[in-house]
PDB file of N, CA, C and O in Angstrom:
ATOM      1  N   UNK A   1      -2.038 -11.480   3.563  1.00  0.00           N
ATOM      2  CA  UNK A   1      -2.236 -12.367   2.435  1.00  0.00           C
ATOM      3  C   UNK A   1      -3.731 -12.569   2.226  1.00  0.00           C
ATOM      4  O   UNK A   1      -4.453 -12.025   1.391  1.00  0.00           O
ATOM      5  N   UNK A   2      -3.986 -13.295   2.982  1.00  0.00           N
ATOM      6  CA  UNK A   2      -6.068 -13.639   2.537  1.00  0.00           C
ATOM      7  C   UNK A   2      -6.128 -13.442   4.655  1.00  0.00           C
ATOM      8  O   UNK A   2      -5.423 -13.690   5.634  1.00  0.00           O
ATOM      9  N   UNK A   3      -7.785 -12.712   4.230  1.00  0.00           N
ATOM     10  CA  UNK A   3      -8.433 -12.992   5.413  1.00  0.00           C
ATOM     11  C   UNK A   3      -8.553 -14.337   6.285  1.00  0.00           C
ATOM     12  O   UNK A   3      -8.805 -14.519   7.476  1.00  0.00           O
ATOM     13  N   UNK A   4      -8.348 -14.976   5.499  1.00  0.00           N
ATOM     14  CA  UNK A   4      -8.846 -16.464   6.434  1.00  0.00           C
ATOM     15  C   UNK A   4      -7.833 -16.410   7.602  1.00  0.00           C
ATOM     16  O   UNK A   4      -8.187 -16.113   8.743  1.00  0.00           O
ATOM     17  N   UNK A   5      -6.505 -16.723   7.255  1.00  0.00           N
ATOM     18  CA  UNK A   5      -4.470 -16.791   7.937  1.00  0.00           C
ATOM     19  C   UNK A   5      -4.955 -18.603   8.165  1.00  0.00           C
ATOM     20  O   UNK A   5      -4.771 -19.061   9.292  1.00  0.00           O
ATOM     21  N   UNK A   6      -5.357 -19.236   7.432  1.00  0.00           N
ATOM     22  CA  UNK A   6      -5.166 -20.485   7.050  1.00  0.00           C
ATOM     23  C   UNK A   6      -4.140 -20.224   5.924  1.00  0.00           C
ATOM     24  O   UNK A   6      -4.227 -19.386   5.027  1.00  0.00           O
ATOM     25  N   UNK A   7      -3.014 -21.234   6.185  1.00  0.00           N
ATOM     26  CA  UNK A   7      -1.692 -21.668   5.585  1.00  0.00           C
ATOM     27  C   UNK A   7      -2.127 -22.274   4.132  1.00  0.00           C
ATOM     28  O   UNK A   7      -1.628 -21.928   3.061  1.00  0.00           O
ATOM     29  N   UNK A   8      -3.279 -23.363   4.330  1.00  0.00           N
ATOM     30  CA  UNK A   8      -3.312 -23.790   2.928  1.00  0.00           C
ATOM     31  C   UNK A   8      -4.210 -23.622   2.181  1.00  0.00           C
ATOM     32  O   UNK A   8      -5.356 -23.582   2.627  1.00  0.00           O
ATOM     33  N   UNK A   9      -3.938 -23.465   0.742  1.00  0.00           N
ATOM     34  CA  UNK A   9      -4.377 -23.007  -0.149  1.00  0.00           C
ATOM     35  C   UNK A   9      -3.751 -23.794  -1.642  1.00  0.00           C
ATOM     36  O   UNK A   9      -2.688 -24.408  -1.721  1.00  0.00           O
ATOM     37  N   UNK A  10      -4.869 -23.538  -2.887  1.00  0.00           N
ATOM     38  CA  UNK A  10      -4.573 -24.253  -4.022  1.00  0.00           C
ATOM     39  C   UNK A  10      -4.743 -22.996  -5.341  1.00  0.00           C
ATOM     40  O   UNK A  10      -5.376 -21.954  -5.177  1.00  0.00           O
ATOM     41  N   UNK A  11      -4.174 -23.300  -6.370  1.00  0.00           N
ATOM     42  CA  UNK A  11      -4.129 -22.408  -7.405  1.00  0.00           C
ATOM     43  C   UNK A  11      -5.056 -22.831  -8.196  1.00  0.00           C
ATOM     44  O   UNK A  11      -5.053 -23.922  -8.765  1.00  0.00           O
ATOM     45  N   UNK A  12      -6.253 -21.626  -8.301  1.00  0.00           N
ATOM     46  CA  UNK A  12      -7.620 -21.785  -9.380  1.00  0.00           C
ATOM     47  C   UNK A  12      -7.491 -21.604 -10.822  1.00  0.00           C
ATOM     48  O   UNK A  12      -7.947 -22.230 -11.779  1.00  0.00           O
ATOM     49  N   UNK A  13      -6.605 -20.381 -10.693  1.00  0.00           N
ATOM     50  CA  UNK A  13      -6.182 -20.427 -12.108  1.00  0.00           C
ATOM     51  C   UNK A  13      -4.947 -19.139 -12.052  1.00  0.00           C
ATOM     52  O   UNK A  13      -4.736 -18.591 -10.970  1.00  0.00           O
ATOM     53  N   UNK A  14      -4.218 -18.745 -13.220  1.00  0.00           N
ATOM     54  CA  UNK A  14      -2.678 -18.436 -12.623  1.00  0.00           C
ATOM     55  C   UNK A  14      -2.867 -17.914 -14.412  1.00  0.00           C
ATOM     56  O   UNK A  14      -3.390 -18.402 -15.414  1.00  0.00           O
ATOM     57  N   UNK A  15      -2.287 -16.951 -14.153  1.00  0.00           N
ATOM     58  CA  UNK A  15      -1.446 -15.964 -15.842  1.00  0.00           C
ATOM     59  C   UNK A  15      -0.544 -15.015 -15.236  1.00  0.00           C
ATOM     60  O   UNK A  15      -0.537 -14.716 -14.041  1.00  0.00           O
ATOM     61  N   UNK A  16       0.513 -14.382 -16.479  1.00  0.00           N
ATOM     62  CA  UNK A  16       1.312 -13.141 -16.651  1.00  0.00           C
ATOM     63  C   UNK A  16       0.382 -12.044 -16.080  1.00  0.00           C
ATOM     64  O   UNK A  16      -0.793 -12.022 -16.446  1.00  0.00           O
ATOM     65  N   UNK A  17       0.861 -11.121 -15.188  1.00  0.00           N
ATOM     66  CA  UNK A  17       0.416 -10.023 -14.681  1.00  0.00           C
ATOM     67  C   UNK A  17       0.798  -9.255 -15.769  1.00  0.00           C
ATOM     68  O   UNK A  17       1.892  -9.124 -16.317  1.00  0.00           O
ATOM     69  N   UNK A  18      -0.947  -8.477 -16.123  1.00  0.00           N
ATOM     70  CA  UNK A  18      -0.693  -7.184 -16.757  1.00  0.00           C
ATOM     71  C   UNK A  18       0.278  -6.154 -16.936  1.00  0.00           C
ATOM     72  O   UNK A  18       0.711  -5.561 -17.924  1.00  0.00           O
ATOM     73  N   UNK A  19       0.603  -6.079 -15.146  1.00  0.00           N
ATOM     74  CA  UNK A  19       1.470  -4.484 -14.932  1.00  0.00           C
ATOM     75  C   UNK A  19       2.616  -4.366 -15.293  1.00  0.00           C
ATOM     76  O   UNK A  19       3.313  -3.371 -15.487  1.00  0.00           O
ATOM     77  N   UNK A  20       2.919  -6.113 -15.438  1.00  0.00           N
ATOM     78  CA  UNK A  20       4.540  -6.343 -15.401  1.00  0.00           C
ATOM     79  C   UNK A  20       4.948  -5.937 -16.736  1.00  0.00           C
ATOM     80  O   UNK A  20       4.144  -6.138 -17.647  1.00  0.00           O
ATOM     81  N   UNK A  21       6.336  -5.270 -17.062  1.00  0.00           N
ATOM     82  CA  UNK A  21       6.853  -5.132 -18.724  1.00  0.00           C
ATOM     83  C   UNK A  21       7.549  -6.221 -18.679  1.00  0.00           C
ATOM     84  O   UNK A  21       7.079  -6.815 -19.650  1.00  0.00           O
ATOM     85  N   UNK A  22       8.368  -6.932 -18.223  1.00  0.00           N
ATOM     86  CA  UNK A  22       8.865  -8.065 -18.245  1.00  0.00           C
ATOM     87  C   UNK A  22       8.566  -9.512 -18.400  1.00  0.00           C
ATOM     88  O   UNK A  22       9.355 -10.449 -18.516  1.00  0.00           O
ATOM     89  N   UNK A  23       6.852  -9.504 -18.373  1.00  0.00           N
ATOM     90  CA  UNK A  23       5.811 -11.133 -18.055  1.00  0.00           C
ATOM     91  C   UNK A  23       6.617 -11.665 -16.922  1.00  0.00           C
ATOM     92  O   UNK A  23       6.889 -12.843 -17.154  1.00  0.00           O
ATOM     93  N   UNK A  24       7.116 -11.247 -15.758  1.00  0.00           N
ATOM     94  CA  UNK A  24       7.847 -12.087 -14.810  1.00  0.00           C
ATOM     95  C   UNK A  24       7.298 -11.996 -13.727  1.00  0.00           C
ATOM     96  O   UNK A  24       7.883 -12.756 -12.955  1.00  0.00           O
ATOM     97  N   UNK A  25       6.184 -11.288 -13.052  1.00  0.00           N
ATOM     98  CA  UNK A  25       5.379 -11.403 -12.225  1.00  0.00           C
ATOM     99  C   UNK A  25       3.842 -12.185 -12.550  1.00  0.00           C
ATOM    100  O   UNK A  25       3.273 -12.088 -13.638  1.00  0.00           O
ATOM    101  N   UNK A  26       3.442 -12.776 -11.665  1.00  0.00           N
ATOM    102  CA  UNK A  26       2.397 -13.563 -12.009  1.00  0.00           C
ATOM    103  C   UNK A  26       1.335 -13.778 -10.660  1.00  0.00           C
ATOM    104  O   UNK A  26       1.542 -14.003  -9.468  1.00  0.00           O
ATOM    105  N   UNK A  27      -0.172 -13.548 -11.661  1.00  0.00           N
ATOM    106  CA  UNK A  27      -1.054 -13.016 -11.282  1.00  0.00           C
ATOM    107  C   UNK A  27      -1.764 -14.594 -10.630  1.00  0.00           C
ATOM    108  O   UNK A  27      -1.808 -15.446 -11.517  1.00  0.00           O
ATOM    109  N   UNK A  28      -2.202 -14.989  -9.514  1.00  0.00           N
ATOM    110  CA  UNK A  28      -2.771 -16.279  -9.632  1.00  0.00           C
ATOM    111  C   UNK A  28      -4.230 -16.057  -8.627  1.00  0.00           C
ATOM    112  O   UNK A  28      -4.142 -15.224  -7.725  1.00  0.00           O
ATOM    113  N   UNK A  29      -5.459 -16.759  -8.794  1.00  0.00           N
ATOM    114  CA  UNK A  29      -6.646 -16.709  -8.003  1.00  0.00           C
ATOM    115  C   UNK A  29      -6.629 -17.972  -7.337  1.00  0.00           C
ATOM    116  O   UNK A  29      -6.539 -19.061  -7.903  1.00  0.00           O
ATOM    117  N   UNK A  30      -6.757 -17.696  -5.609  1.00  0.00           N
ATOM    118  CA  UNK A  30      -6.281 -19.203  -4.723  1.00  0.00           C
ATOM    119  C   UNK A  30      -7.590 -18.989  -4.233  1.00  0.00           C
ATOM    120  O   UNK A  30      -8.273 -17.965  -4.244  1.00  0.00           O
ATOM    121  N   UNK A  31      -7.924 -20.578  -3.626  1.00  0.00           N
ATOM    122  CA  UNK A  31      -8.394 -20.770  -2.875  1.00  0.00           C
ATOM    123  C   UNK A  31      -8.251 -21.639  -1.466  1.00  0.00           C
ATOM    124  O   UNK A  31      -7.713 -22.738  -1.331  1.00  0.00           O
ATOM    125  N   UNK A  32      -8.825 -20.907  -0.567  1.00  0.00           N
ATOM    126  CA  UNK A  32      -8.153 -21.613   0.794  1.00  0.00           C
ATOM    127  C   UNK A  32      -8.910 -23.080   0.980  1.00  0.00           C
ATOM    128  O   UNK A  32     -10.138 -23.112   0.903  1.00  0.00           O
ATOM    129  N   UNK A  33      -8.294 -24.067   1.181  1.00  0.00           N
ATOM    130  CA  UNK A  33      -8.478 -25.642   1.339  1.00  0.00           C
ATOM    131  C   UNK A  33      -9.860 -25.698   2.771  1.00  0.00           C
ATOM    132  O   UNK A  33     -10.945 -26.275   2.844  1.00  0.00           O
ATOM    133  N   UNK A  34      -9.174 -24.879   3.620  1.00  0.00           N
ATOM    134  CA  UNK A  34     -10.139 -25.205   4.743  1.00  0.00           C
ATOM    135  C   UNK A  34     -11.705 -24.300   5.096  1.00  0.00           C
ATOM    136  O   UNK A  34     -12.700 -24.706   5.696  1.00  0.00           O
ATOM    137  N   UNK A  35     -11.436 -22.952   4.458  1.00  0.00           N
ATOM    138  CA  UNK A  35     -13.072 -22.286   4.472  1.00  0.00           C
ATOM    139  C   UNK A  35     -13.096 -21.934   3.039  1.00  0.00           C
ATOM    140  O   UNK A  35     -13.992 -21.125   2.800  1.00  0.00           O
ATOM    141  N   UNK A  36     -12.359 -22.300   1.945  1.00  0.00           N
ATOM    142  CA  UNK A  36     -13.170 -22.143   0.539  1.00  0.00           C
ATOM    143  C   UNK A  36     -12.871 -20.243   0.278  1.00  0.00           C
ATOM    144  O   UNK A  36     -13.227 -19.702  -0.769  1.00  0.00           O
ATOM    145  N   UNK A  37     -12.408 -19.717   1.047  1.00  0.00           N
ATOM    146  CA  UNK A  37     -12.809 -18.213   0.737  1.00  0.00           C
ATOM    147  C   UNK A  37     -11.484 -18.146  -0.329  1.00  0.00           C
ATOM    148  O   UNK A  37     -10.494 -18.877  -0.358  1.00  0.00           O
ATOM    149  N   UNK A  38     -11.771 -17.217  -1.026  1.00  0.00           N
ATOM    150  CA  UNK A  38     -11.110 -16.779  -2.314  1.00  0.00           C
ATOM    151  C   UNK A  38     -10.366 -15.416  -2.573  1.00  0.00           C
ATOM    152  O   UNK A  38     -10.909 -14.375  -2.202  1.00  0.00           O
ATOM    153  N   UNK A  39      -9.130 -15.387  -3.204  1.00  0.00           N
ATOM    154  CA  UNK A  39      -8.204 -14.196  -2.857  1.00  0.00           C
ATOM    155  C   UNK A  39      -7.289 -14.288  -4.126  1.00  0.00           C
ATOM    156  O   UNK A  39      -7.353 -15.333  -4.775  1.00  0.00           O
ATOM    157  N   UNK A  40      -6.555 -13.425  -4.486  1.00  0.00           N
ATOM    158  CA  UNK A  40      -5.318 -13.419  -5.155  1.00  0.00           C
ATOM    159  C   UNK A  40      -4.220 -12.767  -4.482  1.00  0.00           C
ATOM    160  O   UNK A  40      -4.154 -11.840  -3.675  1.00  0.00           O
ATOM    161  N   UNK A  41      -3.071 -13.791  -5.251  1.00  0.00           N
ATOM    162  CA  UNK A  41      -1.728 -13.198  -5.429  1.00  0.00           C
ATOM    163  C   UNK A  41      -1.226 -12.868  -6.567  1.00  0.00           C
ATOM    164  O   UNK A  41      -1.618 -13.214  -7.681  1.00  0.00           O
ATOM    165  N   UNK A  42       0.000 -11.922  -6.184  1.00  0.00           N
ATOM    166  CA  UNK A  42       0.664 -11.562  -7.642  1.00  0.00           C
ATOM    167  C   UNK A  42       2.601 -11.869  -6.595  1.00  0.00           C
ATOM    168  O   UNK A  42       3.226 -11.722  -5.545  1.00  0.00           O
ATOM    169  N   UNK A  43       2.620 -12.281  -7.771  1.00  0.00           N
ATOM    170  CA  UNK A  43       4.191 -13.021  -7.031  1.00  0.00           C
ATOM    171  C   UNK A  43       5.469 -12.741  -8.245  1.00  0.00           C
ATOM    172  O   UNK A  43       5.334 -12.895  -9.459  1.00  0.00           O
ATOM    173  N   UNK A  44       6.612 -12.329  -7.579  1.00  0.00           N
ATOM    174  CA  UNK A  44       7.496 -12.151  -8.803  1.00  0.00           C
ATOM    175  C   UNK A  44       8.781 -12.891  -8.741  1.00  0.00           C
ATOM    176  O   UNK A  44       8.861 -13.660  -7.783  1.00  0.00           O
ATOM    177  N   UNK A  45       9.475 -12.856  -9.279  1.00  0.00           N
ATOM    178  CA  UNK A  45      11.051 -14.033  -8.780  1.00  0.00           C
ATOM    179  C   UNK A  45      11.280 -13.427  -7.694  1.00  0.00           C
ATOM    180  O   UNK A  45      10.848 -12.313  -7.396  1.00  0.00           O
ATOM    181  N   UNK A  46      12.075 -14.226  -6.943  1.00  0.00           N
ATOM    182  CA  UNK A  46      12.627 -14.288  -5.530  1.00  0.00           C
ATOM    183  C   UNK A  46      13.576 -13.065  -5.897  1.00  0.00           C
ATOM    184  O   UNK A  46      13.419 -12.104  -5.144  1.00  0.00           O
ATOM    185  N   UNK A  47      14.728 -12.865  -7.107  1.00  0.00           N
ATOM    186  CA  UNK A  47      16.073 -12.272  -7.784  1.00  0.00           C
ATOM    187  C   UNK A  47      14.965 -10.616  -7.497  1.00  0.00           C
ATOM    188  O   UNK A  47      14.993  -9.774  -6.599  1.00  0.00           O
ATOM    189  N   UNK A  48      14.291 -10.731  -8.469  1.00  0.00           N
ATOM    190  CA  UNK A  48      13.317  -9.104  -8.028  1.00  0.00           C
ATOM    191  C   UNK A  48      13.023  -8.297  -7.200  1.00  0.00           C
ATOM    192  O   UNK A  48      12.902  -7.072  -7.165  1.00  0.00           O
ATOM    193  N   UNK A  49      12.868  -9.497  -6.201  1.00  0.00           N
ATOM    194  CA  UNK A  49      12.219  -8.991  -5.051  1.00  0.00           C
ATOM    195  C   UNK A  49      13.392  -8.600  -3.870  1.00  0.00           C
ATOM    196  O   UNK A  49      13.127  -7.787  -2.984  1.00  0.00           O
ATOM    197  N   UNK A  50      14.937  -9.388  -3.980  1.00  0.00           N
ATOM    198  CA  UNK A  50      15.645  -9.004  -3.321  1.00  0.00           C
ATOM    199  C   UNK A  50      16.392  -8.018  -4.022  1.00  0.00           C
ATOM    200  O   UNK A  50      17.320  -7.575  -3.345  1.00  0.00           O
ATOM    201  N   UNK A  51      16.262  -7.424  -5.412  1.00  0.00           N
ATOM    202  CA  UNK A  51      16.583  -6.356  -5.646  1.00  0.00           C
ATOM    203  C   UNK A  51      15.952  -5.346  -4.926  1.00  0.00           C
ATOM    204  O   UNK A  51      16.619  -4.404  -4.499  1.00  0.00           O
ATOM    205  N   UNK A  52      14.677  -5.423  -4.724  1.00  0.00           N
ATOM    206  CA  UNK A  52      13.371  -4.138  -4.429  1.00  0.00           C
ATOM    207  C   UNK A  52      14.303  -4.202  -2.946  1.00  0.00           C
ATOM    208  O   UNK A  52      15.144  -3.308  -2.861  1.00  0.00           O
ATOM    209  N   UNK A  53      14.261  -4.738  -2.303  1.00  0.00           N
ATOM    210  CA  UNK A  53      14.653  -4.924  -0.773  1.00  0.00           C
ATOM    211  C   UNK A  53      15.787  -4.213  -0.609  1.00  0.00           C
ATOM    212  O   UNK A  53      15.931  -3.522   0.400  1.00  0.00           O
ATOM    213  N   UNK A  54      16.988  -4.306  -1.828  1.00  0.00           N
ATOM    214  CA  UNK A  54      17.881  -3.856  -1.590  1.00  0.00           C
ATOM    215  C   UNK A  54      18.142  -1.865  -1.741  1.00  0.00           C
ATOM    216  O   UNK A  54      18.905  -1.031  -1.254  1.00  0.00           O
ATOM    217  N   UNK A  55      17.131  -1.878  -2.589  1.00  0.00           N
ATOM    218  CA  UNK A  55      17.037  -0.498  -2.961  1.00  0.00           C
ATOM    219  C   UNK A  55      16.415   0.472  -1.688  1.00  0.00           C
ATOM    220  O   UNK A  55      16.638   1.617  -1.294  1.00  0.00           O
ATOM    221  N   UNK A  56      15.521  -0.628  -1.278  1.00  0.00           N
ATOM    222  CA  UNK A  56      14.690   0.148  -0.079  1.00  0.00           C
ATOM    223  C   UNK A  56      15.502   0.178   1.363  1.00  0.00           C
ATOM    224  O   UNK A  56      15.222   0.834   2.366  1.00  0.00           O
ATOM    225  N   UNK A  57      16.423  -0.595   1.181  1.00  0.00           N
ATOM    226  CA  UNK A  57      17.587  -0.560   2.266  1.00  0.00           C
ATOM    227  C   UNK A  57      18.419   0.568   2.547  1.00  0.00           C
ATOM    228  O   UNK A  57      18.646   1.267   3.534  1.00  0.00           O
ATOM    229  N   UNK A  58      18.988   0.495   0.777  1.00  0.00           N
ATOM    230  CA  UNK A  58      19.625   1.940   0.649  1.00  0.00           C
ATOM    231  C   UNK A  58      18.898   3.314   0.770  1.00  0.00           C
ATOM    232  O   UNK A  58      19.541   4.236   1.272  1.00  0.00           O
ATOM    233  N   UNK A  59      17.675   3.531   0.375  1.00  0.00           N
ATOM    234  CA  UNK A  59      16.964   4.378   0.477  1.00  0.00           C
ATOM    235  C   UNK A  59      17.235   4.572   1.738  1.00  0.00           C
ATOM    236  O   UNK A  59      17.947   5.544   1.988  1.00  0.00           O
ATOM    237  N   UNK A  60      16.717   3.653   2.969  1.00  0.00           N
ATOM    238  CA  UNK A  60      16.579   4.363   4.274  1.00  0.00           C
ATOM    239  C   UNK A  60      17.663   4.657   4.966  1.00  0.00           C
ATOM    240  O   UNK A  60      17.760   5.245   6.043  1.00  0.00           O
ATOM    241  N   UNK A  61      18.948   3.948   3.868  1.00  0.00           N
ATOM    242  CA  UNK A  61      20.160   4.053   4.999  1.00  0.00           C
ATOM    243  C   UNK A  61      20.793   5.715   4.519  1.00  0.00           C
ATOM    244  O   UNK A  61      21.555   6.370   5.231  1.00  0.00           O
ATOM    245  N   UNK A  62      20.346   6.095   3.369  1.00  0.00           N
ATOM    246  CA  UNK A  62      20.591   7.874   2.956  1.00  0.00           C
ATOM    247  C   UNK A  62      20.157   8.804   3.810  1.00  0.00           C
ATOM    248  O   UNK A  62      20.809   9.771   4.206  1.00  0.00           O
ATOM    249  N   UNK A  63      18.243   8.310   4.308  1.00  0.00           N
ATOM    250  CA  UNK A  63      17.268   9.405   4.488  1.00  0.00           C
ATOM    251  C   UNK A  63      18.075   9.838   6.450  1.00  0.00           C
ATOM    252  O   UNK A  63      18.108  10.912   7.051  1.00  0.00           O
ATOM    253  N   UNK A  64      18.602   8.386   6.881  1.00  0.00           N
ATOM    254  CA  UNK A  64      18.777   7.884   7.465  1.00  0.00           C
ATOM    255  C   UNK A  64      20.020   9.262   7.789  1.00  0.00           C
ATOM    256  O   UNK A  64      19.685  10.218   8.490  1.00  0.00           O
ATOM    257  N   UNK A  65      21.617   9.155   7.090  1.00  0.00           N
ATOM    258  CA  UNK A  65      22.812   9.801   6.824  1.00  0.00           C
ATOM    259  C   UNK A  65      22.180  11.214   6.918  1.00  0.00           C
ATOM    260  O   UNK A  65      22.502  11.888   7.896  1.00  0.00           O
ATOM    261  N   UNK A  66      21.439  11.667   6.141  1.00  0.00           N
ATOM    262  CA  UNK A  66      20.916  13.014   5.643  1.00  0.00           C
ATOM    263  C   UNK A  66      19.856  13.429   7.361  1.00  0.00           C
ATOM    264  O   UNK A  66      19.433  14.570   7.549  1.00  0.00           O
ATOM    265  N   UNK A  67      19.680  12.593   8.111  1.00  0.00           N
ATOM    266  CA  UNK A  67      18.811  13.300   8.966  1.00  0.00           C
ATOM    267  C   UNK A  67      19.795  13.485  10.029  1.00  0.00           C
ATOM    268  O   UNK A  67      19.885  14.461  10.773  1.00  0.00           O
ATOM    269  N   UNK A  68      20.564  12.378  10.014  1.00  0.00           N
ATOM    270  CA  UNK A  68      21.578  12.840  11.104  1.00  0.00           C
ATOM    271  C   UNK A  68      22.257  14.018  10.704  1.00  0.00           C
ATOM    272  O   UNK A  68      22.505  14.818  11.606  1.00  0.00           O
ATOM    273  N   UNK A  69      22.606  14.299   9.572  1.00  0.00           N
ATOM    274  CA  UNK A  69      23.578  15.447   8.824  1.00  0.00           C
ATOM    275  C   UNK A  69      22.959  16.677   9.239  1.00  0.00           C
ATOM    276  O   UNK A  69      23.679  17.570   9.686  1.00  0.00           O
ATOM    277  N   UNK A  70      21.435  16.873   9.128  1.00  0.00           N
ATOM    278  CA  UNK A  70      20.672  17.890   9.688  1.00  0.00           C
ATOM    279  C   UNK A  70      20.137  18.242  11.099  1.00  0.00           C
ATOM    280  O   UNK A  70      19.451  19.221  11.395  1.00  0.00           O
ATOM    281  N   UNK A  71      20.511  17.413  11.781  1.00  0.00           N
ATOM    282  CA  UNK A  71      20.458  17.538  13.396  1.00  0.00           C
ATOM    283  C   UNK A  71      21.091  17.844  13.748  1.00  0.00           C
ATOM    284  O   UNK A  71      20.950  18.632  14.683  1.00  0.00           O
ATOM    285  N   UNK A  72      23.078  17.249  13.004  1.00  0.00           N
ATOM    286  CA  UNK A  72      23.794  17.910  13.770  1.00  0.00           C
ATOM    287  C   UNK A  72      24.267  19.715  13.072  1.00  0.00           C
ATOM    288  O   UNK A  72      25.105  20.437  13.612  1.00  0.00           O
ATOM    289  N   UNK A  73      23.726  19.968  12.208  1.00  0.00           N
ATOM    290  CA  UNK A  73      23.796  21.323  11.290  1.00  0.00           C
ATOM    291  C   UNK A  73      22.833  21.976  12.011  1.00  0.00           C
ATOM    292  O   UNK A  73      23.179  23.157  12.031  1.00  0.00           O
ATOM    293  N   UNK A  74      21.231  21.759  12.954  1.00  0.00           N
ATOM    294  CA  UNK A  74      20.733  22.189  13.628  1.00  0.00           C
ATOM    295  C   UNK A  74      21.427  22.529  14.762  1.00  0.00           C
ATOM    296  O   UNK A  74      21.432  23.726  15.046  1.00  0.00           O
ATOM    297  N   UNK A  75      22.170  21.562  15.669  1.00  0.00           N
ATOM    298  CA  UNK A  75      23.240  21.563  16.783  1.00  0.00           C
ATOM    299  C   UNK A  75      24.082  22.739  16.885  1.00  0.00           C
ATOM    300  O   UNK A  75      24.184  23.528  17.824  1.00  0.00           O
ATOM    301  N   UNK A  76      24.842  22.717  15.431  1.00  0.00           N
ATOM    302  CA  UNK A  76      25.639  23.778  15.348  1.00  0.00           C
ATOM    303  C   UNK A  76      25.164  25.446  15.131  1.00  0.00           C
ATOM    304  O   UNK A  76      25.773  26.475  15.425  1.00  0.00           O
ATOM    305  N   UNK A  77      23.908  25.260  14.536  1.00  0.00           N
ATOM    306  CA  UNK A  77      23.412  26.543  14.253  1.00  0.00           C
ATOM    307  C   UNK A  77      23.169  27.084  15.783  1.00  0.00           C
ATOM    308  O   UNK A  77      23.687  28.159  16.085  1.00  0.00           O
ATOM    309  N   UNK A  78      22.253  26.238  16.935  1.00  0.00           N
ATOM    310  CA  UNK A  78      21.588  26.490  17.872  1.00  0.00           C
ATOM    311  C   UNK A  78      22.841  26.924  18.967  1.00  0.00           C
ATOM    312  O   UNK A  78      22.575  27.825  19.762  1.00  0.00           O
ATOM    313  N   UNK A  79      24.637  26.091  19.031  1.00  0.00           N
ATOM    314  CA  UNK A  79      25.788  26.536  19.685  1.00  0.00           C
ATOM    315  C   UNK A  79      26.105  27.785  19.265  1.00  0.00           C
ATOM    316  O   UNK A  79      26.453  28.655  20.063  1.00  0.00           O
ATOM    317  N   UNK A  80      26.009  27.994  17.921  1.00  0.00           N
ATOM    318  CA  UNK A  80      25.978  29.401  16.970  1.00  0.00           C
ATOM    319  C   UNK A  80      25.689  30.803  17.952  1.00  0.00           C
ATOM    320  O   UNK A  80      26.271  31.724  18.526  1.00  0.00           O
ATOM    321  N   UNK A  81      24.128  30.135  17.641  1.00  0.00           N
ATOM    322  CA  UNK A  81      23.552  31.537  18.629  1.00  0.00           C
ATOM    323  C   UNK A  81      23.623  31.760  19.823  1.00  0.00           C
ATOM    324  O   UNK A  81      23.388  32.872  20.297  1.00  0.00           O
ATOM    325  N   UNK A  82      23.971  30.703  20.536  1.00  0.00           N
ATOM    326  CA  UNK A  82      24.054  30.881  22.295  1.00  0.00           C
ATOM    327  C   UNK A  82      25.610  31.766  22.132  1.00  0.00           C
ATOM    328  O   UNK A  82      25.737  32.727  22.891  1.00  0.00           O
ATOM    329  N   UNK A  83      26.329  31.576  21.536  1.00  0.00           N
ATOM    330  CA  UNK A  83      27.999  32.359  21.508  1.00  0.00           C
ATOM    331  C   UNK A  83      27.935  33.880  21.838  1.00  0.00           C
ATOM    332  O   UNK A  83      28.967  34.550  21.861  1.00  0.00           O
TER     333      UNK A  83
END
């Protein structure tokens, strides 16, 4: 998050993120309460973000299916040739 890993912090100023097509992520410039140092976030609904999570779940649980699928297709090739 920010260099400092001090917890608190206040909002300097806050708008719609550019990148977003939706205006539902939002761009804000904080500053930390206890050394003043300065950072941004970009933050999007909670609903978004456990979509992203969910996709990246599935992603690894495929790459995941597909590597085992090829180890054991390696297995069989390698019983193959010892025959």
């Amino acid at each position: 998050m920010n260099e400092c890993d001090h917890l608190s912090s206040k909002v300097i100023d806050s708008r719609p993120a550019e990148s977003d097509q939706d205006n539902q992520a939002v761009w804000r410039r904080r500053e930390c309460l206890e050394c003043k140092q300065r950072y941004n976030t970009w933050e999007i609904p909670e609903t978004e973000y456990r979509d992203y999570l969910d996709s990246k779940r599935t992603l690894a649980s495929m790459l995941n299916g597909l590597t085992a699928i090829l180890t054991q297709a390696g297995r069989l090739e390698e019983s193959d040739q010892e025959s």
